[in-house]
N, C-alpha and C positions, 0 to 999 in steps of 0.2 A: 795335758799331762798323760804319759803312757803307763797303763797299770796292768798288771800280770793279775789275772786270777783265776789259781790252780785250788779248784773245787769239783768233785764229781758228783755233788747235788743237783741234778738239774735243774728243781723249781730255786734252790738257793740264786744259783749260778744266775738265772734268768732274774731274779730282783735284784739281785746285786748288782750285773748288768747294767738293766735299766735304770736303775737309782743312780751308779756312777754316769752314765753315759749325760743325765741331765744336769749333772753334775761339770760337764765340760770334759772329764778324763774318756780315755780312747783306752778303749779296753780290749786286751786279748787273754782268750782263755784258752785251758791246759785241763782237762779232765783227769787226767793220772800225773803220777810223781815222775815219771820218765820222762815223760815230755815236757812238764813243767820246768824241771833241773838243768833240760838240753834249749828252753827257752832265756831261762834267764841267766848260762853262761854266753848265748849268743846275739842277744840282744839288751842296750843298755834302758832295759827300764827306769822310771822316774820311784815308782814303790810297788811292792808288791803283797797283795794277800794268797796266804797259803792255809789252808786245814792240814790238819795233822793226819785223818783218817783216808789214805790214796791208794788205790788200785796201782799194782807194780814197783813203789817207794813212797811210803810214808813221808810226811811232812817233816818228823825229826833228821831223818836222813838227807832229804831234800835240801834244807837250810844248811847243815852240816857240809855235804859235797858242792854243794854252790859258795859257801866261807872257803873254801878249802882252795875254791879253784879264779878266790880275788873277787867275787861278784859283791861289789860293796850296795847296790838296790835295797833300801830299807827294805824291812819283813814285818808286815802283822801277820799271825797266825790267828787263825781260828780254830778254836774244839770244842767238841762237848764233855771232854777230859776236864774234872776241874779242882784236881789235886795240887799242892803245892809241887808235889816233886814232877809233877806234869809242864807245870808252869815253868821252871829252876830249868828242868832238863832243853826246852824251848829257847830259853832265855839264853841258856849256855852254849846251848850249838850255835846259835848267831843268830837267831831272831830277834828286834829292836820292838818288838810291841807283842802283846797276849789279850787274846779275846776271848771270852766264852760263849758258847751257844746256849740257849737263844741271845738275840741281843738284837739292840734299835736300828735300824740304817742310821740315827743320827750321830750315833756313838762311834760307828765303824768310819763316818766322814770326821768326826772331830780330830779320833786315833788318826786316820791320814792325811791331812791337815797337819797334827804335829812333828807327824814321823816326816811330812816333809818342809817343814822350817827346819827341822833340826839338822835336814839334808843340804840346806838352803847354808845355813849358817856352818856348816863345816866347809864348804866350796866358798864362800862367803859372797859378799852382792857384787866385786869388781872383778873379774876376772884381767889379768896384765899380761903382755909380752913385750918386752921393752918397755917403747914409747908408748903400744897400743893397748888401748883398755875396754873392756865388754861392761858396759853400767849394766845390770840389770833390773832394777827397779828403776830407772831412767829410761830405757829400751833405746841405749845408746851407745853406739861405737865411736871412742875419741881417739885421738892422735895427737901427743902431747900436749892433751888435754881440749884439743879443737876438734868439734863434732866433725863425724865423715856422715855423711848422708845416705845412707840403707832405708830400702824397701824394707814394709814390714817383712815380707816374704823372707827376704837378703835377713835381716836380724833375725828371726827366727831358725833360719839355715842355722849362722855361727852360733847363735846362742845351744840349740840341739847339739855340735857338732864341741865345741869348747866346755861343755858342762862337762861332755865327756871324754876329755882329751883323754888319748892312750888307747881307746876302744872304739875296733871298727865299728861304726854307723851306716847299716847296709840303706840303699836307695829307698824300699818298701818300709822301712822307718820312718822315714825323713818325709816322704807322702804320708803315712800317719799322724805323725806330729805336724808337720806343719801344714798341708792340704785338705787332711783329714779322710784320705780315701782308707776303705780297711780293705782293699786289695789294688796290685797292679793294674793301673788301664791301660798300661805298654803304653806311657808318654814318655818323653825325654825332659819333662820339664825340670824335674830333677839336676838333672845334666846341666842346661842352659842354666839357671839360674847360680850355682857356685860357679859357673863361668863368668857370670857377670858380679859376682862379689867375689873373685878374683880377680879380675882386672880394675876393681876399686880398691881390692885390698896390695894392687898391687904400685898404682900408684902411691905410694910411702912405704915403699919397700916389703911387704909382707907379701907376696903374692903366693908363698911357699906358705904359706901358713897350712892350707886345706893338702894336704897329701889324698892322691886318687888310690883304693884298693882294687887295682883290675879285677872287672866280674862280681865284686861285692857293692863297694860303696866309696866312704869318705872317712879320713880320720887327721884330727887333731895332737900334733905331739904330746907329751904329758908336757913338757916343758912352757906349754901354753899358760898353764896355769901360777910359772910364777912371776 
């Protein structure tokens, strides 16, 4: 799972980190609210943690121009603000979760954990196009209703690339989520491998599913998802 976390605590940043990371999520971090806002309109994170307290754009405004600009990525916040109208005004700008400082790592896993079922059950477990369907809790691609045979690799591509139909999925994504490098090692692997889950998805006519972004990435129609 890819998680945004826009904290300029260092020693926070650094256990949070490490706690997510054994955790299994792939973590990128944002030290200020400017770069946090310009992250997460350009990249389709799975949830993101934001503090309210940032160098350059506060966390309320950050939420607020990221809602503004379609970035549907759940939001926990974090503060050590722990007023109601603190909470309310978080809640309102478009953050889905509220945390106070201090608080347990076990809490902050539980909160994202929920924030993503809930993300889970809005896209729901089948994604469909026509004939073709993404199981997700299955880790299966069928074709009126008869399994197609994907590499874990290949179902993880379309799975990545179909949660977020409508939003380019640049390449150094697509190696985070599913290879797990946290920088470019200038491979093509990228490249060959939706080559070869297109030309399986293209045997039953879908071969157009995966649209190429010259110079970015990949992208899934929105209409994938009905």
């Amino acid at each position: 799972m890819l998680l945004l976390l826009i904290e300029d605590d260092v020693r926070l940043t650094r256990t949070l980190s490490e706690g997510l990371e054994e955790e299994q999520f792939l973590v990128h971090i944002c030290a200020d609210g400017e770069s946090g806002l310009r992250a997460l309109r350009e990249t389709p994170y799975d949830v993101c943690i934001l503090d309210v307290k940032l160098p350059k754009r506060d966390g309320f405004s950050v939420v607020a121009a990221a809602r503004q600009a379609g970035v549907k990525t759940p939001i926990l916040m974090l503060t050590a603000l722990d007023t109601l109208a603190d909470r309310v005004t978080g809640l309102d700008q478009g953050a889905d979760d509220y945390l106070h400082k201090p608080f347990a790592f076990a809490e902050v896993l539980a909160r994202l954990r929920a924030l993503m079922r809930r993300g889970g059950l809005r896209h729901g477990d089948v994604l469909r196009r026509g004939l073709l369907s993404l199981h997700l809790s299955a880790h299966q691609l069928r074709y009126a209703e008869q399994p197609l045979e994907l590499t874990p690799k290949q179902f993880a591509l379309l799975d990545m690339l179909w949660r977020h139909a409508g939003e380019v999925v640049s390449r150094s994504m697509l190696l985070s989520s599913v290879w797990g490098y946290s920088y470019d090692p200038g491979t093509n692997v990228v490249d060959v491998h939706v080559a070869q889950l297109r030309r399986k998805l293209d045997e039953v006519g879908h071969g157009s599913l995966i649209r190429t972004v010259r110079g970015v990435g990949y992208v899934v129609d929105e209409a994938a998802h009905s």
